[in-house]
C-alpha positions as CSV (number, residue, x, y, z in Angstrom):
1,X,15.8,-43.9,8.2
2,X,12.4,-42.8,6.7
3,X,12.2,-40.4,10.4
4,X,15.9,-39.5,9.7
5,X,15.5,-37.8,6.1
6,X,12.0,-36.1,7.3
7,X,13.6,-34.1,10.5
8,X,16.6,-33.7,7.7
9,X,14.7,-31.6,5.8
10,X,12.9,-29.1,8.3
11,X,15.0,-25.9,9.4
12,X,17.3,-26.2,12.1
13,X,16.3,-24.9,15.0
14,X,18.2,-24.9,18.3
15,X,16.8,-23.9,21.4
16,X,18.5,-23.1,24.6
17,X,18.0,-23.2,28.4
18,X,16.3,-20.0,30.0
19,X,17.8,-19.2,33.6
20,X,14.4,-20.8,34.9
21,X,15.8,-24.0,32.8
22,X,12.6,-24.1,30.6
23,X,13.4,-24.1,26.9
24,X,13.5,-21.3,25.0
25,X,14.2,-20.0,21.1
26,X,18.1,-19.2,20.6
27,X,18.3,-15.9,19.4
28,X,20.9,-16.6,16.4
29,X,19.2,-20.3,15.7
30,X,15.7,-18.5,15.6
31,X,16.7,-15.6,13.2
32,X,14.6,-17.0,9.7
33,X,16.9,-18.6,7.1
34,X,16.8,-17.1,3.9
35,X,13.2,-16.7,2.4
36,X,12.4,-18.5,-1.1
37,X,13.5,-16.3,-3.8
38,X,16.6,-14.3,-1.8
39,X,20.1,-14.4,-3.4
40,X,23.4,-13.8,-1.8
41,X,24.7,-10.1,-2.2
42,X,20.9,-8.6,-1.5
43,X,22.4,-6.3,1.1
44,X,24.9,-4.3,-1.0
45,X,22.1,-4.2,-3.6
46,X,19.1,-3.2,-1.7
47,X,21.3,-0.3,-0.1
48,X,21.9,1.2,-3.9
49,X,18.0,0.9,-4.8
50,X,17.0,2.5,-2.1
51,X,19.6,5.2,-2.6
52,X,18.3,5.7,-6.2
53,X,14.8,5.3,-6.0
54,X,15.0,7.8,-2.6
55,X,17.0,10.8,-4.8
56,X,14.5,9.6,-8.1
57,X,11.5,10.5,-5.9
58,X,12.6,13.8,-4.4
59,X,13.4,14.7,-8.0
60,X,10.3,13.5,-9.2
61,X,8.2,15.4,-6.7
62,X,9.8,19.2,-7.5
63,X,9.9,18.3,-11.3
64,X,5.8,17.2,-11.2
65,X,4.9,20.4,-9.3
66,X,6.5,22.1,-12.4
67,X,4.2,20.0,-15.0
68,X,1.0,21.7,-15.9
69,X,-0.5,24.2,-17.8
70,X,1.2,27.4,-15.8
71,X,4.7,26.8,-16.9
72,X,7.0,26.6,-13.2
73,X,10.6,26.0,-12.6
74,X,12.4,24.2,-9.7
75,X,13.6,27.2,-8.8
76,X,9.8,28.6,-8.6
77,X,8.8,25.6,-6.5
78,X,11.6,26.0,-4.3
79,X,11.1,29.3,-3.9
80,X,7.4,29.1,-2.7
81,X,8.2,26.0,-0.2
82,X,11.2,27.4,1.2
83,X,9.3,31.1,1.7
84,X,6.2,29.0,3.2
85,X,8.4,27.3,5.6
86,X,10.1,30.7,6.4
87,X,13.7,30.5,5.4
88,X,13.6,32.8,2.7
89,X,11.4,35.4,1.6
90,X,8.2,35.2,-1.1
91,X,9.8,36.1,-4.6
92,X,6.2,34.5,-6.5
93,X,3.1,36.5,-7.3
94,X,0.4,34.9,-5.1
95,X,-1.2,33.3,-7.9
96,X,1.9,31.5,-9.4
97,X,2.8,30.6,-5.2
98,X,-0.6,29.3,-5.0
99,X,-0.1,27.0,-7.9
100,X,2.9,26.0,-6.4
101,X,1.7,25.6,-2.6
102,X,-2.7,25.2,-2.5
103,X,-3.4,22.9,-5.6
104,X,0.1,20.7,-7.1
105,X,2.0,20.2,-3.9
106,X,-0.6,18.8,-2.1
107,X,-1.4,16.7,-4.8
108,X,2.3,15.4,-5.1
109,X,2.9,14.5,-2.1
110,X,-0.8,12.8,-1.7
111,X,0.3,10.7,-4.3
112,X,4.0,9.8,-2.8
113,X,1.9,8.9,0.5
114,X,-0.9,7.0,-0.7
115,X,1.5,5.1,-3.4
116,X,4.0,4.0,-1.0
117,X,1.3,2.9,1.4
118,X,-0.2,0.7,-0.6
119,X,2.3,-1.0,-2.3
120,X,4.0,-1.5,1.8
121,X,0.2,-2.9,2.2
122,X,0.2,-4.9,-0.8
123,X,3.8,-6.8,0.5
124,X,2.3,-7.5,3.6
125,X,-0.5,-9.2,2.5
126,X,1.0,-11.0,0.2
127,X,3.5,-12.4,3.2
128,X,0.9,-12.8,4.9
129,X,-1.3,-14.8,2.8
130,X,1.1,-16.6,0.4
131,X,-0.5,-15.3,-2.1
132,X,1.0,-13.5,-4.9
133,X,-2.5,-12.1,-6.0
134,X,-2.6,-10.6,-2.6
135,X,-3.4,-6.6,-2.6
136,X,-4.5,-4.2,0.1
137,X,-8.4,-4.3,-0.9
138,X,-7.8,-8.0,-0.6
139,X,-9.8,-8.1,2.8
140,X,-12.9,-6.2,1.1
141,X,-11.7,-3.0,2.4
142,X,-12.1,-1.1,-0.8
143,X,-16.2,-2.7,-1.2
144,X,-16.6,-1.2,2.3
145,X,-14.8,2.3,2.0
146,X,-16.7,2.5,-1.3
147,X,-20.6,2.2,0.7
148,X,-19.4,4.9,2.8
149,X,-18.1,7.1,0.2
150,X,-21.2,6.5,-2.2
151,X,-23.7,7.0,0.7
152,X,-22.2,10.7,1.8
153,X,-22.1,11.7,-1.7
154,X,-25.9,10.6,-2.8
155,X,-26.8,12.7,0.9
156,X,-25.2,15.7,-0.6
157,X,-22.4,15.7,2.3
158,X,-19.1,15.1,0.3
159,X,-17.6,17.1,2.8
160,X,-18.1,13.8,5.5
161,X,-16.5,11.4,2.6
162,X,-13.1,10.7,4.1
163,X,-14.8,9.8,7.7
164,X,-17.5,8.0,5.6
165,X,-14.8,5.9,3.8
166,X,-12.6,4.8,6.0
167,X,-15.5,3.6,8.7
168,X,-17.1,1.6,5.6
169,X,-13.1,0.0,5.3
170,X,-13.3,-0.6,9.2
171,X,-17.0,-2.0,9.2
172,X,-15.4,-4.4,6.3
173,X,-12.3,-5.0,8.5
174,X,-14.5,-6.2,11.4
175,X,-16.8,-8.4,9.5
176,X,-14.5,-10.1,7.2
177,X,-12.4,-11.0,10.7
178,X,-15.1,-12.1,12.8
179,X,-16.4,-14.3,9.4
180,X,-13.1,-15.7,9.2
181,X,-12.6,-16.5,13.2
182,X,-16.4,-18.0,13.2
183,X,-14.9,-20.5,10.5
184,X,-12.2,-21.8,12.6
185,X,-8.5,-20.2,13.2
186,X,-7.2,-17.4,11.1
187,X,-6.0,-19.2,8.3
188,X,-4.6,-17.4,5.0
189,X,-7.6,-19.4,3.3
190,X,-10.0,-18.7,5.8
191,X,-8.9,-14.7,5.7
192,X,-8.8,-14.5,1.8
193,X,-12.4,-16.6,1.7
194,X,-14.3,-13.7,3.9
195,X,-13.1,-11.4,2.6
196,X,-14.1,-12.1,-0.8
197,X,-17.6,-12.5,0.9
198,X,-17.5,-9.6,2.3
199,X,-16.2,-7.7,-0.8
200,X,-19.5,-9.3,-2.9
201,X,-22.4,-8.0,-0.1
202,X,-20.6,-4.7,0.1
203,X,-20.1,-4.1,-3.5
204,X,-23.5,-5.4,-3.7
205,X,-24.6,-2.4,-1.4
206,X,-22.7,-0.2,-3.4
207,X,-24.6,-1.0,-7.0
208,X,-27.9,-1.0,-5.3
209,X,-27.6,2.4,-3.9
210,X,-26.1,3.7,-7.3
211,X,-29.0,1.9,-9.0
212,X,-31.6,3.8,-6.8
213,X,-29.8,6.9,-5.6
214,X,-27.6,8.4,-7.9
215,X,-28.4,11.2,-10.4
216,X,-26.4,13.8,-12.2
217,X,-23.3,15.3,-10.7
218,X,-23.5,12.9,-8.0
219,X,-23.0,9.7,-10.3
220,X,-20.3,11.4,-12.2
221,X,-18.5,12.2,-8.6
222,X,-19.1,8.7,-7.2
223,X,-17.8,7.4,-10.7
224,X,-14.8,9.3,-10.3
225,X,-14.1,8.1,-6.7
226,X,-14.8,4.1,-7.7
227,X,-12.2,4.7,-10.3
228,X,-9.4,6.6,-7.8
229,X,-8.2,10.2,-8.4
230,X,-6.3,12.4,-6.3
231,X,-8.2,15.5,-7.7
232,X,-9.0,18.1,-5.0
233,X,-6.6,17.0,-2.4
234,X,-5.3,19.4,0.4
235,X,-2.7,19.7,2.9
236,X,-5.6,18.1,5.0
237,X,-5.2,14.9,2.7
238,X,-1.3,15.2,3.0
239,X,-1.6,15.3,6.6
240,X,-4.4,11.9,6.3
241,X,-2.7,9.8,4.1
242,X,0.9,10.7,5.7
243,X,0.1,10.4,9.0
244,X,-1.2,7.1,8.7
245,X,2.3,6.0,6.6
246,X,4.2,7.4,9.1
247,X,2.1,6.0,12.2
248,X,1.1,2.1,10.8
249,X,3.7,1.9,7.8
250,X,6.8,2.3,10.5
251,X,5.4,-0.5,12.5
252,X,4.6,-2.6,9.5
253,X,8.8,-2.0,8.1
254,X,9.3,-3.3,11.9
255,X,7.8,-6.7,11.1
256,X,10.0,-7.4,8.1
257,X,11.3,-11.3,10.2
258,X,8.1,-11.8,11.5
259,X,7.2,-12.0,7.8
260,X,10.1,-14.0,6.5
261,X,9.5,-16.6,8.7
262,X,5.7,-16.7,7.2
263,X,7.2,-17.3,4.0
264,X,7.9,-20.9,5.3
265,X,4.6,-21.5,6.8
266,X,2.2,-21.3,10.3
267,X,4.4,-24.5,11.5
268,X,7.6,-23.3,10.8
269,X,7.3,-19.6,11.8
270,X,5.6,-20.8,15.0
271,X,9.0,-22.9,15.8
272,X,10.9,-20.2,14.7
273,X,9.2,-18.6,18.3
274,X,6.0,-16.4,16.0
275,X,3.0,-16.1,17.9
276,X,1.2,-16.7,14.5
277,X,-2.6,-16.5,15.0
278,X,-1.8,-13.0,17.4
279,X,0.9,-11.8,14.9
280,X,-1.2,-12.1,12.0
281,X,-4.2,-10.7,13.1
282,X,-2.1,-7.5,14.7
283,X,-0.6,-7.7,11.0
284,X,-3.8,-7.7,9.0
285,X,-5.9,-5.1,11.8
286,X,-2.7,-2.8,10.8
287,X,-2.7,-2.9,7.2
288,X,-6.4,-2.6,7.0
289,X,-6.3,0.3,9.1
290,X,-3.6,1.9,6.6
291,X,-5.8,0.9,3.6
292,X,-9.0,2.6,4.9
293,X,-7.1,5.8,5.5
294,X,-5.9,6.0,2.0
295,X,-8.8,4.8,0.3
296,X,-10.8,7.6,2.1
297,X,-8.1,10.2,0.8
298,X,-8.0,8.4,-3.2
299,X,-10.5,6.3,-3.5
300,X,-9.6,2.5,-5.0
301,X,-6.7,2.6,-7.2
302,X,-5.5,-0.9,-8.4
303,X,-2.2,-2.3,-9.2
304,X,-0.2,-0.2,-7.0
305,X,-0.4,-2.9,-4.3
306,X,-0.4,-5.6,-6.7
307,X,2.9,-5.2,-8.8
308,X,4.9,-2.7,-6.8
309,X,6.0,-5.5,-4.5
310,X,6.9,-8.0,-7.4
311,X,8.3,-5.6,-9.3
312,X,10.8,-5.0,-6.2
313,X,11.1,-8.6,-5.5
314,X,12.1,-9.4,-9.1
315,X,15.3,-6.7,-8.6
316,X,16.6,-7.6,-4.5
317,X,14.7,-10.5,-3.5
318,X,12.7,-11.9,-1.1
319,X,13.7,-10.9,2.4
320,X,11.5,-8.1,3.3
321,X,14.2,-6.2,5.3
322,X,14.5,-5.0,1.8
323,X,11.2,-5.5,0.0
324,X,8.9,-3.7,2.6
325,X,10.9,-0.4,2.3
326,X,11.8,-0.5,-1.2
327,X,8.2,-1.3,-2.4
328,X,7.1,1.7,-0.7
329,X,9.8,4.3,-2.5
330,X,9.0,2.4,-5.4
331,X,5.2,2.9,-5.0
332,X,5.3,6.7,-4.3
333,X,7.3,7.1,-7.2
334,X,5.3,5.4,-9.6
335,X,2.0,6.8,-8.0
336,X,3.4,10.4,-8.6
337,X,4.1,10.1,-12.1
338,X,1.1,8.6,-12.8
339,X,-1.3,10.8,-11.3
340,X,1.2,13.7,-13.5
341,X,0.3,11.3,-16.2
342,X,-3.7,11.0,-15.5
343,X,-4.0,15.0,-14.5
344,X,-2.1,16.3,-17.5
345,X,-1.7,13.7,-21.0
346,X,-5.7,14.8,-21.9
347,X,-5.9,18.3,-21.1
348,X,-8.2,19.9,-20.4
349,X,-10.1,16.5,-19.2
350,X,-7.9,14.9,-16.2
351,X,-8.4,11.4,-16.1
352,X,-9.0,9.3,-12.7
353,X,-5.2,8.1,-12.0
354,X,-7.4,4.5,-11.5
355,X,-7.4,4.0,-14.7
356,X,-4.1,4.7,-15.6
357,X,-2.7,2.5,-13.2
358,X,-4.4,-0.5,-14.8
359,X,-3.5,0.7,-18.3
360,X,0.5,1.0,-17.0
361,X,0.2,-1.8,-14.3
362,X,-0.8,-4.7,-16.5
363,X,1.7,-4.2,-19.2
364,X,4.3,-4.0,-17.0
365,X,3.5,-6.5,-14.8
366,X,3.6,-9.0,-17.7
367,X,6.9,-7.8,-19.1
368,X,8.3,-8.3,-15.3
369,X,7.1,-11.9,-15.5
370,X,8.4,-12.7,-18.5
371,X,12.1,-11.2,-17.8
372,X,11.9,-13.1,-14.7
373,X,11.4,-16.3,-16.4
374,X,14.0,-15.7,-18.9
375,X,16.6,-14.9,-16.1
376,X,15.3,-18.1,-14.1
């Protein structure tokens, strides 16, 4: 009886005959039951979210273009993008158009890519890991893109930073996995354990080249890089940050049942028919990869990762059919207004949108948690 009530409480899972007559997953019996925390009616609901948060960010990024001190309509923004994409003809002076098109577009839409990248990072690795404390720099990533950042800048050759940043995230990729899979299989624990050693001798590095190296303008800029800001951003940081959404965030929204049947486990997504040692490395090489390319464009910028995905989770669930696209909408949208925010609330002095982040993020995430347990 004892045997009975264990097997009674595992997920059912039927497999069938393959036309070679060895066992293999059903295809309906394998599809992952409902993840903790789903409700009933999530489709109907994620459909509207994603509706409205898609309209509020294509809002948001024409009316944040406008914000600044040279007053600009809509109409002027759409009047500069439309001429530079040659449907209609240039009605702005060329400075007002290069407002418009060299310095607040770029910026905008920097922000929409590197926000909804890390908040599509920062549900994966919380999938991945079971951990809600889970972010994107959670496999040292940030320590490392920050050594090769701070190194460029102290040699005078800011110009290399993005390179320089995102092979420090890479170099913290490799060693964090190659600690983990010298401790034994790739384990959420193990993962989350090497790279929190790996974070503490990089961010080591970091302080001891700051302590010796840095002077001047050069500490101000690497201060102002530590911290995140989008300041100075070009098309060439557009085309960085949303490249790398477009090429590893499409393949991470792919992998939303892969990661609902992690949110059971290694044992039961590996009945479920997940190759889970190959999956989640493939998983965690991708979203590190993502990381590293936006950290080179931004810098570190917290929270966004962090309580984007909750935040989502607390209004359609769990399943991340939903959750991995809707985080990302939500994180470009919140990134954009809050790099507005950081560039323009103490004029003439922008503030790194780092900062801002933490002083918006915290609050917010505690008010989510206590709704949440209200409505529980």
């Amino acid at each position: 009886m004892e045997s009975v009530g264990r097997a009674a409480a595992q997920p059912r899972i039927e497999t069938s005959r393959s036309s070679n007559g060895s066992p293999g997953l059903d295809t309906d019996a394998a599809r992952p039951p409902r993840p903790p925390g789903a409700r009933s009616g999530d489709g109907a609901r994620s459909a509207a979210w994603a509706v409205t948060l898609g309209l509020l960010l294509a809002a948001s990024v024409v009316v944040a273009v406008t914000i600044g001190p040279a007053g600009l309509s809509p109409a002027d923004v759409w009047a500069s993008v439309l001429a530079h994409l040659g449907i209609g003809e240039p009605t702005l002076s060329p400075l007002r158009d290069g407002i418009v098109w060299e310095l607040r577009m770029p910026r905008v839409l920097s922000a929409a890519a590197v926000g909804a990248g890390l908040a599509l990072c920062g549900a994966v690795m919380q999938a991945l890991t079971r951990n809600p404390l889970a972010d994107p720099y959670l496999l040292g990533l940030s320590s490392g893109a920050s050594v090769g950042a701070v190194v460029v800048i102290v040699l005078g050759v800011g110009l290399l930073l993005p390179v320089a940043a995102f092979a420090g995230a890479l170099t913290a990729l490799v060693a964090t996995l190659a600690l983990a899979n010298a401790a034994g299989p790739l384990t959420p624990t193990r993962t989350v354990l090497a790279g929190l050693a790996v974070s503490a001798v990089f961010g080591a590095f970091t302080s001891l080249i700051i302590f010796w190296s840095a002077t001047g303008d050069s500490y101000r800029e690497i201060l102002n890089w530590l911290l995140g800001s989008l300041a100075g951003t070009d098309w060439t940081s557009v085309a960085i940050a949303g490249g790398a959404v477009i090429l590893i965030g499409v393949p991470l929204l792919a992998s939303a049942r892969t990661l609902d049947a992690f949110a059971f486990g290694d044992t039961a997504a590996a009945a479920l028919g997940v190759h889970v040692g190959r999956s989640r490395a493939l998983l965690l090489t991708g979203t590190a990869l993502l990381t590293g390319a936006l950290v080179a464009v931004s810098g570190s910028i917290g929270f966004v990762g962090l309580i984007l995905p909750h935040a989502v989770r607390f209004l359609v669930g769990a399943r991340h059919r939903a959750l991995l696209p809707l985080s990302a909408l939500a994180g470009a949208l919140f990134l954009v207004w809050a790099d507005t925010g950081a560039r323009t609330l103490f004029d003439p002095r922008e503030l790194p949108v780092g900062i801002l982040t933490a002083l918006v993020g915290g609050p917010v995430f505690a008010v989510l948690m206590l709704r949440n347990r209200r409505l529980a």
